[in-house]
C-alpha positions as CSV (number, residue, x, y, z in Angstrom):
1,X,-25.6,22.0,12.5
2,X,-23.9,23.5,9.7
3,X,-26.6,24.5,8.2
4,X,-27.6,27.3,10.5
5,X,-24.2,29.0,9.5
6,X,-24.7,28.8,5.6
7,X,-22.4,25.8,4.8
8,X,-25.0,23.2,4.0
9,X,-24.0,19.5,3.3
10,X,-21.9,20.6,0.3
11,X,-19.0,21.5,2.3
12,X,-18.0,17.6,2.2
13,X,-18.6,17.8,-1.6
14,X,-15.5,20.4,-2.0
15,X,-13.1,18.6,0.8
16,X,-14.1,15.2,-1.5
17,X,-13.1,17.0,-4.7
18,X,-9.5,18.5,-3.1
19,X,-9.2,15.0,-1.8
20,X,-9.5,13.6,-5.0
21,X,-7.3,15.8,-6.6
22,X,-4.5,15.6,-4.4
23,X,-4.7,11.8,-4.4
24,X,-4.7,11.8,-8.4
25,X,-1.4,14.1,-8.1
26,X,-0.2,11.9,-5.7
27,X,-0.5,9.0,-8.2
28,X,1.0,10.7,-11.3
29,X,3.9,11.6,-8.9
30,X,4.0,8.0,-8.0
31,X,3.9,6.3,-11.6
32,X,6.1,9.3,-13.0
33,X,9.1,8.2,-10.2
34,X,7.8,4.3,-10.9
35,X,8.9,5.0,-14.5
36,X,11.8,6.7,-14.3
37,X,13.8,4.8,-11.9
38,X,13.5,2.2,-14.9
39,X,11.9,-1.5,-15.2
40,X,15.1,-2.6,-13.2
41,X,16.8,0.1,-11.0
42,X,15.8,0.6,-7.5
43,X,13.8,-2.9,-7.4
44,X,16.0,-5.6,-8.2
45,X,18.4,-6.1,-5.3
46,X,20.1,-8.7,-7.5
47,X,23.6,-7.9,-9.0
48,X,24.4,-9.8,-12.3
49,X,26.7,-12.5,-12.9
50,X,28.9,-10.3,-15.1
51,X,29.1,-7.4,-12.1
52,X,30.0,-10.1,-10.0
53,X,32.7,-11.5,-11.6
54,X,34.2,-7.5,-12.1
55,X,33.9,-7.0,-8.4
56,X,36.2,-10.2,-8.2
57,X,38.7,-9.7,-10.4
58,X,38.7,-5.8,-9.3
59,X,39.4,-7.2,-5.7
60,X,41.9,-9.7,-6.6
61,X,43.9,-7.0,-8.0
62,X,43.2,-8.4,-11.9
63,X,42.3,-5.1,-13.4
64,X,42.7,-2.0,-12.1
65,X,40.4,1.1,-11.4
66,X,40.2,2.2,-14.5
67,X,39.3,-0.8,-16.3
68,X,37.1,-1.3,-13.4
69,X,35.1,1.5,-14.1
70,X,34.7,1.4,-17.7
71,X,33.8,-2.2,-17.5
72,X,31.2,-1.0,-14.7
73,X,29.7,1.9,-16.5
74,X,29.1,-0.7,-19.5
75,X,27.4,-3.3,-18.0
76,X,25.2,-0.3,-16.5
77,X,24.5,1.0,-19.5
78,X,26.5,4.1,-19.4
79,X,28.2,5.9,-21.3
80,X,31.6,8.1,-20.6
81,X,32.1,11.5,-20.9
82,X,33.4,12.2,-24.4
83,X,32.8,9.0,-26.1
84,X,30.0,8.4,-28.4
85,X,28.3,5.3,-30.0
């Protein structure tokens, strides 16, 4: 069939390659946002036993929002604006 227009049986072969491709771009896109979200972000669903406890006594009123935050941002590995380590 396609032969009588010129194509022969290698117009599969390109689609196959661009297929390939695009899959294999597809997959470094994949592992690329796999590793950046980190071993821990974005998969664990779990909160800690320390955020838990922060939440709490931010709730009850024991610290305030400042303290809050700072605590927060710590146990998250973050660091504020302005200091350094």
């Amino acid at each position: 069939m396609f032969y009588e227009y010129g194509m022969g049986p290698h117009l599969m072969h390109g689609f196959g390659h661009f297929l390939f491709i695009l899959l294999m771009i597809a997959g470094i896109f994949m592992l690329i946002r796999y590793f950046k979200r980190g071993k821990y972000k974005g998969y664990c669903h779990e909160k800690s036993e320390a955020m838990t406890l922060l939440e709490t006594r931010y709730v009850q009123g024991e610290i305030d929002r400042d303290e809050y935050m700072a605590k927060k941002d710590d146990l998250e590995g973050k660091i504020p604006i302005g200091e350094t380590t």
